[in-house]
N, C-alpha and C positions, 0 to 999 in steps of 0.2 A: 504494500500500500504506500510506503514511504517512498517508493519509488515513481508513480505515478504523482504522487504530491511535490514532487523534485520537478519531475518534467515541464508540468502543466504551470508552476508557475505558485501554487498554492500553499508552497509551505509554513512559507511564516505566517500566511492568513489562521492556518490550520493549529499552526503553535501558538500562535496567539489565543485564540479559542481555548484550547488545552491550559494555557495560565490562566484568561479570567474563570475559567472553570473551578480551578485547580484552587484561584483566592478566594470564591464562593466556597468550595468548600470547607478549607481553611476559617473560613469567618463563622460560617454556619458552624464546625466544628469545637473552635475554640468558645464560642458565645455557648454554645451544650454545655463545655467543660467547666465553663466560671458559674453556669447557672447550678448546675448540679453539683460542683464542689458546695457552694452558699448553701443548700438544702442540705446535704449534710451537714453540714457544719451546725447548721442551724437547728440540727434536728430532725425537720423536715422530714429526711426522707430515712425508712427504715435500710437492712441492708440488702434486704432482696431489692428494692429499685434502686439502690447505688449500682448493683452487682448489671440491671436491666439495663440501666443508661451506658454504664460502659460498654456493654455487648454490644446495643445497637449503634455508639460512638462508632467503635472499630470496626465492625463490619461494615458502615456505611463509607467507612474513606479506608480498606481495606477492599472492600468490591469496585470503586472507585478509580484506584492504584493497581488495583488486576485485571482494569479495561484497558488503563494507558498503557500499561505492560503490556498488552495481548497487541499491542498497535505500534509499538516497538519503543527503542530506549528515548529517542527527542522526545514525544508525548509525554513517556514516564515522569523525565526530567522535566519536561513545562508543567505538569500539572505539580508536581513536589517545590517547582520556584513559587509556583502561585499558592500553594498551603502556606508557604512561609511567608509570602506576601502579605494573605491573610491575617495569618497571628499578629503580625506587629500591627496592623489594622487594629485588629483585638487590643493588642496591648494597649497601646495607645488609645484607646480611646477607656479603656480600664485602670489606665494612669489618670485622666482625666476625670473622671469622676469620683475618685476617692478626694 
């Protein structure tokens, strides 16, 4: 497939795609992880749904990360630039409200 994306002209269109993906997920992920750490922390949440949220955490940017993989290493690697793109997204704005 990388190969026809070379040719035609579309690959960085297609890498590009693959990072705002990759920080959507990243944003969506981390914004799970700071809500759900608070809920425990807080109480909130018993530890069968600690135990629920991380499962579905992982699996969803684990399923994610084994599509860009299945579509070769550039993908993998845009979509893991833009996880990280995300977090600091997160962070920062998690700096900003404390």
């Amino acid at each position: 497939m990388m190969d026809w994306l070379a040719q035609s002209g579309w690959l960085l269109p297609a890498l590009g795609a693959w990072a705002l993906g990759g920080a959507g997920l990243g944003m969506v992920y981390f914004r799970v992880l700071r809500h759900s750490a608070g809920l425990i922390v807080a109480g909130e949440a018993g530890p069968g749904w600690a135990l629920l949220m991380v499962l579905f955490r992982l699996a969803g940017m684990g399923g994610v990360l084994l599509i860009a993989a299945m579509q070769g290493a550039l993908p993998l690697l845009a979509v893991a630039f833009g996880v990280m793109v995300g977090r600091q997204v997160v962070m920062r704005q998690a700096k900003g409200d404390s």
